[in-house]
ChimeraX commands (.cxc) that place a marker at each C-alpha (Angstrom):
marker #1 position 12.07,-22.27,27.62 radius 0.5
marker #1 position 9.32,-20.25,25.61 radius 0.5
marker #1 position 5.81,-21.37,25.47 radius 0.5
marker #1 position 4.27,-22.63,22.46 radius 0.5
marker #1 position 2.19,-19.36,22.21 radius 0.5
marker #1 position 5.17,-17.24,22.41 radius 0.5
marker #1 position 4.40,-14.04,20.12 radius 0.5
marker #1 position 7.93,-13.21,18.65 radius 0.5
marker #1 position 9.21,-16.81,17.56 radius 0.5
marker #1 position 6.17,-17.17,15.23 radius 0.5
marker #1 position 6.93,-13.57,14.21 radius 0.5
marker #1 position 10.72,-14.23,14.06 radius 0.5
marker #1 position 9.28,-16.99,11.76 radius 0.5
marker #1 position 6.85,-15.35,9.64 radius 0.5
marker #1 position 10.12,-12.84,8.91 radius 0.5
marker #1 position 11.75,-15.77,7.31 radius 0.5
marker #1 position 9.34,-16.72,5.26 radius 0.5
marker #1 position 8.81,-13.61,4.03 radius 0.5
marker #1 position 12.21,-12.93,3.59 radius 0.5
marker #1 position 12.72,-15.60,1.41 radius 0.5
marker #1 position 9.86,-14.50,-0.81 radius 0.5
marker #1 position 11.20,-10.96,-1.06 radius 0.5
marker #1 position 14.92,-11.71,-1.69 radius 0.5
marker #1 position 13.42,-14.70,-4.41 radius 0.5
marker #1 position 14.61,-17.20,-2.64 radius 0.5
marker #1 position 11.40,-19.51,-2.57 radius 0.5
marker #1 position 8.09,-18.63,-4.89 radius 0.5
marker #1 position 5.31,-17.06,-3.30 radius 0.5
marker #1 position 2.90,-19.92,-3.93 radius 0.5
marker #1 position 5.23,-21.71,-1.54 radius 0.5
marker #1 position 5.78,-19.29,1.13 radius 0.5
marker #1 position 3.09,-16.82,1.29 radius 0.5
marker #1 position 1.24,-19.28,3.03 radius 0.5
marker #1 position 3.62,-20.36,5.43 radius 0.5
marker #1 position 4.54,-16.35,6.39 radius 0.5
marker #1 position 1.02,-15.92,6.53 radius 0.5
marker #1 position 0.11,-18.37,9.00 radius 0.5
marker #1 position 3.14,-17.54,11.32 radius 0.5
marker #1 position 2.24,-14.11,11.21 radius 0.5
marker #1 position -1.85,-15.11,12.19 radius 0.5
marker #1 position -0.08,-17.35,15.38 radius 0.5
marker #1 position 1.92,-14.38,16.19 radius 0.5
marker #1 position -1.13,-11.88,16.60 radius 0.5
marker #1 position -3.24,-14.29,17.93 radius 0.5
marker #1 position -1.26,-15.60,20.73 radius 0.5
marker #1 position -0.26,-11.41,21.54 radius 0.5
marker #1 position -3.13,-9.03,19.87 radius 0.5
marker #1 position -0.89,-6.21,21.46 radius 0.5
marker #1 position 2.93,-7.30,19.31 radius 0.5
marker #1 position 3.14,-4.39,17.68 radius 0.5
marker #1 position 6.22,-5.97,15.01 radius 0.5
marker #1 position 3.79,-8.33,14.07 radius 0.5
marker #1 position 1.47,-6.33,12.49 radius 0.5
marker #1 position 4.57,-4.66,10.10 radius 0.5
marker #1 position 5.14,-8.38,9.14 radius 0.5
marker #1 position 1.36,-8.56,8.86 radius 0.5
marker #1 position 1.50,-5.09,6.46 radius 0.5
marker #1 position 4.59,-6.58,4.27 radius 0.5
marker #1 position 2.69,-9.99,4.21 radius 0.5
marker #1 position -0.06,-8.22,2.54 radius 0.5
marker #1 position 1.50,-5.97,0.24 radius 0.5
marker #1 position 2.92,-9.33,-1.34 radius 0.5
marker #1 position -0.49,-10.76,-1.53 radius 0.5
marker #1 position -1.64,-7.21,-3.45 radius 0.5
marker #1 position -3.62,-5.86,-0.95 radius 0.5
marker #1 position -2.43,-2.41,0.04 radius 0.5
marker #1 position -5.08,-1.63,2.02 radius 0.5
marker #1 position -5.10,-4.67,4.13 radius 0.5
marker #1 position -1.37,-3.56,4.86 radius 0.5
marker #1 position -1.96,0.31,5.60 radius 0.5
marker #1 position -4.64,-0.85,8.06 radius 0.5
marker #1 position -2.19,-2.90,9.59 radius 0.5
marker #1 position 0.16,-0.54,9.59 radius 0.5
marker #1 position -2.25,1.96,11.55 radius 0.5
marker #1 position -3.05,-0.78,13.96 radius 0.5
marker #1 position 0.67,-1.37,14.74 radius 0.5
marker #1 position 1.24,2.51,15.00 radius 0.5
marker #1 position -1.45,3.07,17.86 radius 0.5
marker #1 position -0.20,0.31,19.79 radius 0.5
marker #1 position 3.82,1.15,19.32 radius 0.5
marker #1 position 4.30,4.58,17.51 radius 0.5
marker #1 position 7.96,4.34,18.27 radius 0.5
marker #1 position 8.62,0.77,17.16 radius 0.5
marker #1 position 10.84,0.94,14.61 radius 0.5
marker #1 position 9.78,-2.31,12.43 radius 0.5
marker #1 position 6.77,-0.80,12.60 radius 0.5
marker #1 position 8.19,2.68,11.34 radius 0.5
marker #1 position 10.46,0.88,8.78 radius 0.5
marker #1 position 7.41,-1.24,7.46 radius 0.5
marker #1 position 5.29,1.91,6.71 radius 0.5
marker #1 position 8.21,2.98,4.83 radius 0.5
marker #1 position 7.96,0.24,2.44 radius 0.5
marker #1 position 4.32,0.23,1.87 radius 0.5
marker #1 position 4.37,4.24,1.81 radius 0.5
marker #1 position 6.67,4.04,-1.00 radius 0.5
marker #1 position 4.75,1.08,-2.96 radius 0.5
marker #1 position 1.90,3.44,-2.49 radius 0.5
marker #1 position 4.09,6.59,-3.98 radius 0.5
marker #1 position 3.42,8.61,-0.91 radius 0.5
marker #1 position 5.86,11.31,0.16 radius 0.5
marker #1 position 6.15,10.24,4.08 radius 0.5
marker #1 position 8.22,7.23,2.88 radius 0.5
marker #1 position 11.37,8.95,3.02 radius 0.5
marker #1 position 10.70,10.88,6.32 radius 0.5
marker #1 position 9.39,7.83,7.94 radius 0.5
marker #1 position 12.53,5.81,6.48 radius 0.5
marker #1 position 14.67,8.61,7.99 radius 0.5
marker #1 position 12.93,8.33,11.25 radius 0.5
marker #1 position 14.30,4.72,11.85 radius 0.5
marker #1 position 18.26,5.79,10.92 radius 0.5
marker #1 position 17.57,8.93,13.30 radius 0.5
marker #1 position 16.55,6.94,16.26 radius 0.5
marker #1 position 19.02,3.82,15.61 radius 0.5
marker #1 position 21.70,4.63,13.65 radius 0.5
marker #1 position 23.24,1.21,12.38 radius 0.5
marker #1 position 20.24,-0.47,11.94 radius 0.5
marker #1 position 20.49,-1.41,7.94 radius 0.5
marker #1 position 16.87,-2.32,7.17 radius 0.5
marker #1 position 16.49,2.11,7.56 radius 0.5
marker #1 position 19.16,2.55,5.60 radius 0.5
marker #1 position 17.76,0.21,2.91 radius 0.5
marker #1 position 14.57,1.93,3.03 radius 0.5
marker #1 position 16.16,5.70,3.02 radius 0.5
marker #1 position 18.22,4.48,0.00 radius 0.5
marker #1 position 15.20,3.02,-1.58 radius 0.5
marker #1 position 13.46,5.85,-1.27 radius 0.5
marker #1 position 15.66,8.34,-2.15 radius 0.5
marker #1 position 16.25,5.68,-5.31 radius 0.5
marker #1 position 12.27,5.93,-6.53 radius 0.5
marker #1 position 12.74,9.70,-6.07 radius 0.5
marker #1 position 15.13,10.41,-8.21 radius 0.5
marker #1 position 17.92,11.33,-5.26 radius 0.5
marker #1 position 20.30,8.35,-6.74 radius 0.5
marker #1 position 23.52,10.17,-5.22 radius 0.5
marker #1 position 21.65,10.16,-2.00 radius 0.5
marker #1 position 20.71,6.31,-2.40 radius 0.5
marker #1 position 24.16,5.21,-3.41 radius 0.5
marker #1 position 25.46,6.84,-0.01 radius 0.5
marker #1 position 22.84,5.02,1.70 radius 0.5
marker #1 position 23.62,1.52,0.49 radius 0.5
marker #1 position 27.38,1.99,1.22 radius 0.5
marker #1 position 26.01,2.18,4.86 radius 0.5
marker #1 position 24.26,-0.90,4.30 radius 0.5
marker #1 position 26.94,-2.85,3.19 radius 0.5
marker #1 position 29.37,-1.80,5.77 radius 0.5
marker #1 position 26.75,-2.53,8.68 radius 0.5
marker #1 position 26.00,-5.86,7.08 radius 0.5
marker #1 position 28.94,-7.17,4.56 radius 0.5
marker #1 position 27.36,-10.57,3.75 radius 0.5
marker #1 position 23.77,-8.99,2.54 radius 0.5
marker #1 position 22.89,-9.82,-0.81 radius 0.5
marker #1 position 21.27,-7.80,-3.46 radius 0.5
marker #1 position 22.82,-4.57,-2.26 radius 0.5
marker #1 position 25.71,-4.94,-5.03 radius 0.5
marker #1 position 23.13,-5.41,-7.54 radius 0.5
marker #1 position 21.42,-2.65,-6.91 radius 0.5
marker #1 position 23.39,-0.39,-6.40 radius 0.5
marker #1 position 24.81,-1.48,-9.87 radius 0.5
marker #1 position 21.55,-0.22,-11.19 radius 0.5
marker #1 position 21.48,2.96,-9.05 radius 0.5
marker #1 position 25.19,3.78,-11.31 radius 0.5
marker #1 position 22.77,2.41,-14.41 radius 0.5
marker #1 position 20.43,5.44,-14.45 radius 0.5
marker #1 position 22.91,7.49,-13.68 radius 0.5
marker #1 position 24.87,6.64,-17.44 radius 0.5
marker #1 position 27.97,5.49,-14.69 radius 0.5
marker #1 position 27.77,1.89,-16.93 radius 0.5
marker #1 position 31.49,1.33,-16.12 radius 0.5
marker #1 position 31.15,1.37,-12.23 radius 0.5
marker #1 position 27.57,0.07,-12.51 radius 0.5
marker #1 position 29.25,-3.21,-14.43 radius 0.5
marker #1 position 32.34,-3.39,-11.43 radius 0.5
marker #1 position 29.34,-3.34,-8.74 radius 0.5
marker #1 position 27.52,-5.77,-10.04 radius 0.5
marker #1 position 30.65,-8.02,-10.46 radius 0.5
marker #1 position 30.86,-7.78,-6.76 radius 0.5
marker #1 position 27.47,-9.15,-6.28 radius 0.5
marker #1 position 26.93,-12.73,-4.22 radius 0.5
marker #1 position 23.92,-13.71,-4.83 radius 0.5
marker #1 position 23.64,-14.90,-8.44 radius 0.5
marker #1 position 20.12,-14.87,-9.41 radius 0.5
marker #1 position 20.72,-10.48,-8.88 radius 0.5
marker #1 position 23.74,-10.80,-10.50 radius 0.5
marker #1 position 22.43,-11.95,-13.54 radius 0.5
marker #1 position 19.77,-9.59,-13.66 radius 0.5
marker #1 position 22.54,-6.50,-13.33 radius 0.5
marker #1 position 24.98,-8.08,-16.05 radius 0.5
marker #1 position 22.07,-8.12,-18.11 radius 0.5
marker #1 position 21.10,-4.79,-17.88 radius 0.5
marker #1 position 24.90,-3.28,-17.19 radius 0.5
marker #1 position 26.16,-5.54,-20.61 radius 0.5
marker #1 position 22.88,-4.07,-22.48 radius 0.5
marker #1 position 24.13,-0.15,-21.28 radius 0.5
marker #1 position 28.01,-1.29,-22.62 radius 0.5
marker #1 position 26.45,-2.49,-25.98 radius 0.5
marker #1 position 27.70,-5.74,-25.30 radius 0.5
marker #1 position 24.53,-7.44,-26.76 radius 0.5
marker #1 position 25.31,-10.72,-27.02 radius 0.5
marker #1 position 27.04,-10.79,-23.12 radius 0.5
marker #1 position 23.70,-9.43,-22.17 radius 0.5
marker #1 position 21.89,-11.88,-24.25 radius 0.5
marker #1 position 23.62,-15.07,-22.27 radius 0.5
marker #1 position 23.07,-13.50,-18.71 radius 0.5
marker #1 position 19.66,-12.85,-19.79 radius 0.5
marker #1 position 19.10,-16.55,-20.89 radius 0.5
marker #1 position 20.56,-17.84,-17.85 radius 0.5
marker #1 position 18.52,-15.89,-15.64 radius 0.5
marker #1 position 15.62,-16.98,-17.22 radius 0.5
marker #1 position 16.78,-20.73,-17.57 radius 0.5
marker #1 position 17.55,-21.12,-13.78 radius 0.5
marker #1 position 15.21,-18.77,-11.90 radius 0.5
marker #1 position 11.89,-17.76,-14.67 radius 0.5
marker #1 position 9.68,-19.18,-11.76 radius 0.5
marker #1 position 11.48,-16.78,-9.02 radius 0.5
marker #1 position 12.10,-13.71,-10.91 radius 0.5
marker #1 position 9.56,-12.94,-13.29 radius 0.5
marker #1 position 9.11,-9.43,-12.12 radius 0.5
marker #1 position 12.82,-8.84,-12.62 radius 0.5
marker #1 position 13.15,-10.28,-15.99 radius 0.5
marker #1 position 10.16,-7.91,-16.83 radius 0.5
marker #1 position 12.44,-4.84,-15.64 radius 0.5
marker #1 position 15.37,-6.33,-17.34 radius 0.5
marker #1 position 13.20,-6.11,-20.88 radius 0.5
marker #1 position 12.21,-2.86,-20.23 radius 0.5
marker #1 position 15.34,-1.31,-19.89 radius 0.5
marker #1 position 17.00,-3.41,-22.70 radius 0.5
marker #1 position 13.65,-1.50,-24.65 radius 0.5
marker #1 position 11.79,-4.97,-25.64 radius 0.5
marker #1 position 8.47,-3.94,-24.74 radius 0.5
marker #1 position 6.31,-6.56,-25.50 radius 0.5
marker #1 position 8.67,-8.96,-23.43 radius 0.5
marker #1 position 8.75,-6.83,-21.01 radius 0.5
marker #1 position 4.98,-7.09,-20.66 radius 0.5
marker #1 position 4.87,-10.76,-21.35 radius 0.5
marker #1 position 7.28,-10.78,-18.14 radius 0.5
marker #1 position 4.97,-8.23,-15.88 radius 0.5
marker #1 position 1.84,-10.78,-16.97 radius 0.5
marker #1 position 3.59,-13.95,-15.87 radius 0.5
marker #1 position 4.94,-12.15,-12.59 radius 0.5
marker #1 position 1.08,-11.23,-11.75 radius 0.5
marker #1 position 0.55,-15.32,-12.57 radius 0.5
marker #1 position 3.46,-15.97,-9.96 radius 0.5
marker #1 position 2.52,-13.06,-7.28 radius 0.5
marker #1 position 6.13,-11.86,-7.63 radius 0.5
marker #1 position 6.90,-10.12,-4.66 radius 0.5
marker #1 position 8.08,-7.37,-6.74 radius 0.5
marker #1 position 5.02,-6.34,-7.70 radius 0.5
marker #1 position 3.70,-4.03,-5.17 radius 0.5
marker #1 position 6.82,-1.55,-6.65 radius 0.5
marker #1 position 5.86,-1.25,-9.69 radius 0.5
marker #1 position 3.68,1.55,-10.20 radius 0.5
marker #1 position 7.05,3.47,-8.91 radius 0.5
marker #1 position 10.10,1.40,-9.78 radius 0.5
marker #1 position 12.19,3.78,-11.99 radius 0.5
marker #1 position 13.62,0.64,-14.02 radius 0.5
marker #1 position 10.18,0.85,-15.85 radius 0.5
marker #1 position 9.62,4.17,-16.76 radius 0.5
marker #1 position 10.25,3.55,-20.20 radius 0.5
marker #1 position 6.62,1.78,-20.07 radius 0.5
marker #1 position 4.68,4.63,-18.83 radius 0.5
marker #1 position 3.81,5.75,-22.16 radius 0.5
marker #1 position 2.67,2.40,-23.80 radius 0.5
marker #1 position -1.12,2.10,-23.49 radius 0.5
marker #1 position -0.65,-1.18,-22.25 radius 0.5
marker #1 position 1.18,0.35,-18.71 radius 0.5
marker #1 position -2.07,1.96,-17.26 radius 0.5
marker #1 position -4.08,-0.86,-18.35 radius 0.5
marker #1 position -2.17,-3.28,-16.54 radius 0.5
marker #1 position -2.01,-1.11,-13.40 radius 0.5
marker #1 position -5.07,-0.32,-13.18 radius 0.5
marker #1 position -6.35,-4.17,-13.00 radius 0.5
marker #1 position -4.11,-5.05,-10.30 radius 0.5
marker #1 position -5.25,-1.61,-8.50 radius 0.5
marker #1 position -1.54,-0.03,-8.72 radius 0.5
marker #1 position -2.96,3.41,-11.06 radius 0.5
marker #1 position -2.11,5.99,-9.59 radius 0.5
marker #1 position -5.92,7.13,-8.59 radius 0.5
marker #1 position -6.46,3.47,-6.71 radius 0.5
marker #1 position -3.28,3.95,-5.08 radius 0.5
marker #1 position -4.58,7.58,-4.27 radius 0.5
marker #1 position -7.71,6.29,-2.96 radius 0.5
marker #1 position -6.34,3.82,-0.14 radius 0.5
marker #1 position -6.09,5.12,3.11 radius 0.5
marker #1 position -2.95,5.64,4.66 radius 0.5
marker #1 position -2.90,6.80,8.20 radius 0.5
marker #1 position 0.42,6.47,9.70 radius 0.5
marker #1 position 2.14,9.60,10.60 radius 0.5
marker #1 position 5.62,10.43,11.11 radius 0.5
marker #1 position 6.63,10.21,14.95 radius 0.5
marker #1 position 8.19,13.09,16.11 radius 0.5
marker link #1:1,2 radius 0.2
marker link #1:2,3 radius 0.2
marker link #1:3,4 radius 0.2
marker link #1:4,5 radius 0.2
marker link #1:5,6 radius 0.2
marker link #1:6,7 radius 0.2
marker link #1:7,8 radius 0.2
marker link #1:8,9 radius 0.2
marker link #1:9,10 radius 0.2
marker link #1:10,11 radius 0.2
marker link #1:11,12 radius 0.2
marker link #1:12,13 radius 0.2
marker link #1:13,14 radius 0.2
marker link #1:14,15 radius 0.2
marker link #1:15,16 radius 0.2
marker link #1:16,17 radius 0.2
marker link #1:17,18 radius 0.2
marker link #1:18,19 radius 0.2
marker link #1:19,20 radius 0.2
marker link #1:20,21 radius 0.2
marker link #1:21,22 radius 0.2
marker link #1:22,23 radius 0.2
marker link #1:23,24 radius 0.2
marker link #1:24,25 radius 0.2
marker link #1:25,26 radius 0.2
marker link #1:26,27 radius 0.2
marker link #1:27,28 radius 0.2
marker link #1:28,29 radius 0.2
marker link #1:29,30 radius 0.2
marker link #1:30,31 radius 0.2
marker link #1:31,32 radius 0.2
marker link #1:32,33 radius 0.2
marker link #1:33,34 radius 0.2
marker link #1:34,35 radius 0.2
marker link #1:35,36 radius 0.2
marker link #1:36,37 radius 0.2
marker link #1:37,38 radius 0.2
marker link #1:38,39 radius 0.2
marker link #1:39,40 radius 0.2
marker link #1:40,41 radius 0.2
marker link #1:41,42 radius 0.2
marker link #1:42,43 radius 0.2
marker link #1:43,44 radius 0.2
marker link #1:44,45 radius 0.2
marker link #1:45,46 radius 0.2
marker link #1:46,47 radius 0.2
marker link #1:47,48 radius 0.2
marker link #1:48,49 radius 0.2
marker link #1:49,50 radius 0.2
marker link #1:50,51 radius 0.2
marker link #1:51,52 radius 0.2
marker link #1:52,53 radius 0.2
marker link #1:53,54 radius 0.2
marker link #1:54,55 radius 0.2
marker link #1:55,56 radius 0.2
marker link #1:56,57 radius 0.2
marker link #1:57,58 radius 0.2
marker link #1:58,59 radius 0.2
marker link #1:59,60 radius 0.2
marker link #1:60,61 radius 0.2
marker link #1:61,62 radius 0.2
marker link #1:62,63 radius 0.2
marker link #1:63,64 radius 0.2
marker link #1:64,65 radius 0.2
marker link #1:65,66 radius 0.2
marker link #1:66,67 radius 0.2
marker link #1:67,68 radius 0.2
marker link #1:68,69 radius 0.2
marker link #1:69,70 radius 0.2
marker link #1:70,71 radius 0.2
marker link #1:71,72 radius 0.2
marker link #1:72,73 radius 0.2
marker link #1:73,74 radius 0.2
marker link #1:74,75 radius 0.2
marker link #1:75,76 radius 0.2
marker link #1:76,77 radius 0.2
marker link #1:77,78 radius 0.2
marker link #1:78,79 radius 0.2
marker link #1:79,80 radius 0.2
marker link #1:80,81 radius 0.2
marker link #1:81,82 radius 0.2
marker link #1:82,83 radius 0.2
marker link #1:83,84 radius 0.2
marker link #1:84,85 radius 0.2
marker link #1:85,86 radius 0.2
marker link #1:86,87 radius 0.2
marker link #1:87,88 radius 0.2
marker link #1:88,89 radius 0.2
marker link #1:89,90 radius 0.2
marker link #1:90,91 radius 0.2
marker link #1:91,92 radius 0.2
marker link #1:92,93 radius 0.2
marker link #1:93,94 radius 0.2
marker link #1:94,95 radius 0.2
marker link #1:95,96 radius 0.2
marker link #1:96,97 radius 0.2
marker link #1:97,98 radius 0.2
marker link #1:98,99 radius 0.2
marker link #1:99,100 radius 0.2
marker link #1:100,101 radius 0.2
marker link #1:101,102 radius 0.2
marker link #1:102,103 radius 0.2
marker link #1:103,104 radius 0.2
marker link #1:104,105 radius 0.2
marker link #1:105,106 radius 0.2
marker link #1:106,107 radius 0.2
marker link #1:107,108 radius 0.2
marker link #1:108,109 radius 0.2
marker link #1:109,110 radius 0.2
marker link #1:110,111 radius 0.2
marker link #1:111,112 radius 0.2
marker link #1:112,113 radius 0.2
marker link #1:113,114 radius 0.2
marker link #1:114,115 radius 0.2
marker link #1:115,116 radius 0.2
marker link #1:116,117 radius 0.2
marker link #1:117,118 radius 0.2
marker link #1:118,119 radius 0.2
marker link #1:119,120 radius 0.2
marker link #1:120,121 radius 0.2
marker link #1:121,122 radius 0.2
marker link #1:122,123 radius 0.2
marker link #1:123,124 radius 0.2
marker link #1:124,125 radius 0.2
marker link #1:125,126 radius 0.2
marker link #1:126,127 radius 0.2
marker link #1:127,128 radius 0.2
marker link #1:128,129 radius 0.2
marker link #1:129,130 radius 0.2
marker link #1:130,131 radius 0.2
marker link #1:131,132 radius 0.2
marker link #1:132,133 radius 0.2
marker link #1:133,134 radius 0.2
marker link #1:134,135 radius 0.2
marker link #1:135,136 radius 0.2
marker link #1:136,137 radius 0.2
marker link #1:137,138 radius 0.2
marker link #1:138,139 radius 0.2
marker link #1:139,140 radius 0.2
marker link #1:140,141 radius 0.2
marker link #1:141,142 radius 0.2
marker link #1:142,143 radius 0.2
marker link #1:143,144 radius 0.2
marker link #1:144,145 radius 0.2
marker link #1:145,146 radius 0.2
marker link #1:146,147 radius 0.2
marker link #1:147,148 radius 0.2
marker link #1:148,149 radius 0.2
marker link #1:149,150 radius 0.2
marker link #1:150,151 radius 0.2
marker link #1:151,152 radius 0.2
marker link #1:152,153 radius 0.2
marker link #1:153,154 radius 0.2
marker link #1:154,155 radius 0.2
marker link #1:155,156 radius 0.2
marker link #1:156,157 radius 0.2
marker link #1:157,158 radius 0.2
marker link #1:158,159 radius 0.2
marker link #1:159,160 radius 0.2
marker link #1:160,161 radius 0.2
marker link #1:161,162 radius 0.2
marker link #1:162,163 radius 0.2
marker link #1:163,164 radius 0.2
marker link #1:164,165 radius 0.2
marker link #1:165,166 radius 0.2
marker link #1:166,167 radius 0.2
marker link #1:167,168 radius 0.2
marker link #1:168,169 radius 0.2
marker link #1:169,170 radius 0.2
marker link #1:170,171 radius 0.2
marker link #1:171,172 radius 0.2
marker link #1:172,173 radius 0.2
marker link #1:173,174 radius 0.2
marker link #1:174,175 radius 0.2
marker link #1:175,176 radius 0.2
marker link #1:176,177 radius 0.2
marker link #1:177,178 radius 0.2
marker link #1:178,179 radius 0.2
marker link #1:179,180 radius 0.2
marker link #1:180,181 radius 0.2
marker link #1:181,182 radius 0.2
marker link #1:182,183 radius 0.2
marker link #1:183,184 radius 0.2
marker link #1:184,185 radius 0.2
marker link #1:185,186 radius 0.2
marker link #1:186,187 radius 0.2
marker link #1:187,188 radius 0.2
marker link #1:188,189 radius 0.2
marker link #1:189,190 radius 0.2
marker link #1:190,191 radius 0.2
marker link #1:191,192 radius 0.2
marker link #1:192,193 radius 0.2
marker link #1:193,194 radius 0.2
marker link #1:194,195 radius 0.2
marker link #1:195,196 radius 0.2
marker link #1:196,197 radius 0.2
marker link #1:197,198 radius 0.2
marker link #1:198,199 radius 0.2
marker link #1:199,200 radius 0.2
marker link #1:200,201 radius 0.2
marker link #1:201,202 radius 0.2
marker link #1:202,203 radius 0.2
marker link #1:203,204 radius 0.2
marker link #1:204,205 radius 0.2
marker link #1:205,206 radius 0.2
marker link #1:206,207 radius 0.2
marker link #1:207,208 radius 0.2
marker link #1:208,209 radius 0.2
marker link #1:209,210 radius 0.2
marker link #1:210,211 radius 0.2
marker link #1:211,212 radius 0.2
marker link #1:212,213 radius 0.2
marker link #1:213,214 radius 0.2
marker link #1:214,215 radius 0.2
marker link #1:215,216 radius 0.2
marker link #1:216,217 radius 0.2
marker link #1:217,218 radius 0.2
marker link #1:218,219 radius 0.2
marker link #1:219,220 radius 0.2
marker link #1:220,221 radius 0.2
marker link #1:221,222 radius 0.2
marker link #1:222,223 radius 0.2
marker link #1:223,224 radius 0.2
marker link #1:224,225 radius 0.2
marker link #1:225,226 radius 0.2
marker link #1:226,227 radius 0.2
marker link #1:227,228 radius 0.2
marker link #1:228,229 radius 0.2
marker link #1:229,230 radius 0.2
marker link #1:230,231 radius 0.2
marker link #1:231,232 radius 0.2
marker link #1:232,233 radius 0.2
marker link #1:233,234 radius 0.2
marker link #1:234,235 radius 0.2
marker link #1:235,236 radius 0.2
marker link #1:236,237 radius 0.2
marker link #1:237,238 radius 0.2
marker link #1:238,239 radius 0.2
marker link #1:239,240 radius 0.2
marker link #1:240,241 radius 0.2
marker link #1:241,242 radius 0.2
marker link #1:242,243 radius 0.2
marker link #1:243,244 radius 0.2
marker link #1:244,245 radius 0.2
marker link #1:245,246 radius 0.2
marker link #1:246,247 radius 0.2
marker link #1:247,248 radius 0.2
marker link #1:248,249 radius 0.2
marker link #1:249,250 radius 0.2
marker link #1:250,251 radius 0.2
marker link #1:251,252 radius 0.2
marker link #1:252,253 radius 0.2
marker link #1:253,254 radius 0.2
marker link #1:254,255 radius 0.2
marker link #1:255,256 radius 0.2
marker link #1:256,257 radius 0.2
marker link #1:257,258 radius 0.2
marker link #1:258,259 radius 0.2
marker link #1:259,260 radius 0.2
marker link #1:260,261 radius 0.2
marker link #1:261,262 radius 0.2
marker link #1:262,263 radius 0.2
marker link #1:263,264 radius 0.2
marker link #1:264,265 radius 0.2
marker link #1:265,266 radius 0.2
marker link #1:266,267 radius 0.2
marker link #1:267,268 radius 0.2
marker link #1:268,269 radius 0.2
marker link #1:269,270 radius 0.2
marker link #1:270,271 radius 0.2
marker link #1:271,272 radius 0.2
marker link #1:272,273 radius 0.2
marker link #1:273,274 radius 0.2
marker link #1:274,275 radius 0.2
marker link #1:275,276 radius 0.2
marker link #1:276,277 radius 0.2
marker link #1:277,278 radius 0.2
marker link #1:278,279 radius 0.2
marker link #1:279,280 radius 0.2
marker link #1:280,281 radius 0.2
marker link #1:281,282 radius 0.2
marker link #1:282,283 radius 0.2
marker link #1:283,284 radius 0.2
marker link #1:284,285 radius 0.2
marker link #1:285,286 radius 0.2
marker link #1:286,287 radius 0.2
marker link #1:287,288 radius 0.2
marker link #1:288,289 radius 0.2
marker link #1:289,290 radius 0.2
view
């Protein structure tokens, strides 16, 4: 039997809170707390756990402080520069702080372990944000044939095929999709793209009926790309109310480019410290093992 104090269990734990958080399964009122104080156990009982301090970095991003996760990125990386939660965790923050290394450090993981899926979700996401959506879709059929029962992976591919103009294929993937809080939010976008207004209208309503308090940040994207603006930013401001962990990927999530040129976009960035000159300004020093 483990002791009490054993460093991985409260990290193995502090993962599943913050899982359910990310995959809006539980609000982050309700869990942050909980993955937070695993994750605290976890480095306190073993200082020298290097995963902990990627669950530490991901912990943090959720709360909105990038910095706080890049420096516990860095910490991680000098104790473990190989560890691949570690690598796969810079990944993520490198590309909610639009810096190029996200895709070479996502790369990094798939190069040294080869069916891990978390890599391959963070090469396709990053390959997603820039622009490389062929790349991404390749990428996320990886995914789903290392780990079938996944969800969200439908869904976004489904919105991969969306920017693309595929809308017929983008509307079969999303069909496909398990989890239906994600489905909802890619019928509503995929039925938008068909001009089936009013099928879009009812997922829409639906998704907001049953999970508002979950998925603000996705309804947001969902207005944006239907090209309702101000609900769109009605949606962002009660996602910032909620800490939707979503958030952090804004400043870069392609969904809501149409909102880069409404005066409102910069405005609202730039008081959660997402512009792109506060995202400049935060120090990321994790480098790329070799």
């Amino acid at each position: 039997m483990r002791p009490p104090g054993y460093a991985p269990a409260w990290d193995g734990l502090a993962d599943a809170y913050y899982n359910q958080i990310d995959l809006g399964l539980t609000t982050t009122d309700q869990g942050l707390p909980l993955a937070r104080a695993a994750v605290d156990k976890a480095l306190a009982n073993d200082p020298a756990y290097a995963p902990s301090y990627a669950r530490a970095a991901l912990i943090a991003a959720v709360d909105g402080d990038l910095a706080a996760a890049a420096l516990h990125l860095e910490q991680g990386s000098a104790l473990d520069p190989a560890n691949l939660e570690v690598i796969n965790a810079a990944a993520a923050i490198a590309r909610r702080l639009d810096r190029e290394q996200a895709l070479a450090l996502a790369e990094q993981v798939v190069a040294r372990d080869p069916v891990n899926s978390d890599g391959h979700v963070s090469v396709a996401y990053a390959c997603w944000y820039m622009g490389r959506v062929d790349q991404a879709l390749q990428e996320l059929s990886i995914v789903r044939a290392l780990s079938p029962e996944s969800g969200v992976y439908h869904e976004q591919a489904g919105e991969m095929l969306l920017l693309k103009g595929d809308t017929e294929a983008a509307l079969a993937e999303i069909r496909q999709e398990t989890t239906e809080h994600w489905r909802l939010v890619g019928l509503s976008m995929a039925y938008h793209a068909l001009g089936r207004k009013a099928e879009s209208d009812v997922a829409l309503d639906e998704l907001i009926g049953k999970y508002g308090q979950l998925m603000a940040y996705s309804i947001a994207y969902v207005f944006a790309y239907r090209g309702e603006a101000d609900r769109a930013f009605e949606w962002l401001e009660k996602s910032v109310k909620t800490r939707d962990s979503g958030l952090p990927t804004m400043a870069s999530n392609p969904v809501l480019k149409s909102l880069h040129t409404d005066p409102r976009w910069l405005a609202l960035l730039r008081r959660l410290g997402k512009a792109p000159e506060q995202l400049a300004a935060i120090k990321f020093d994790v480098k790329v093992p070799q």
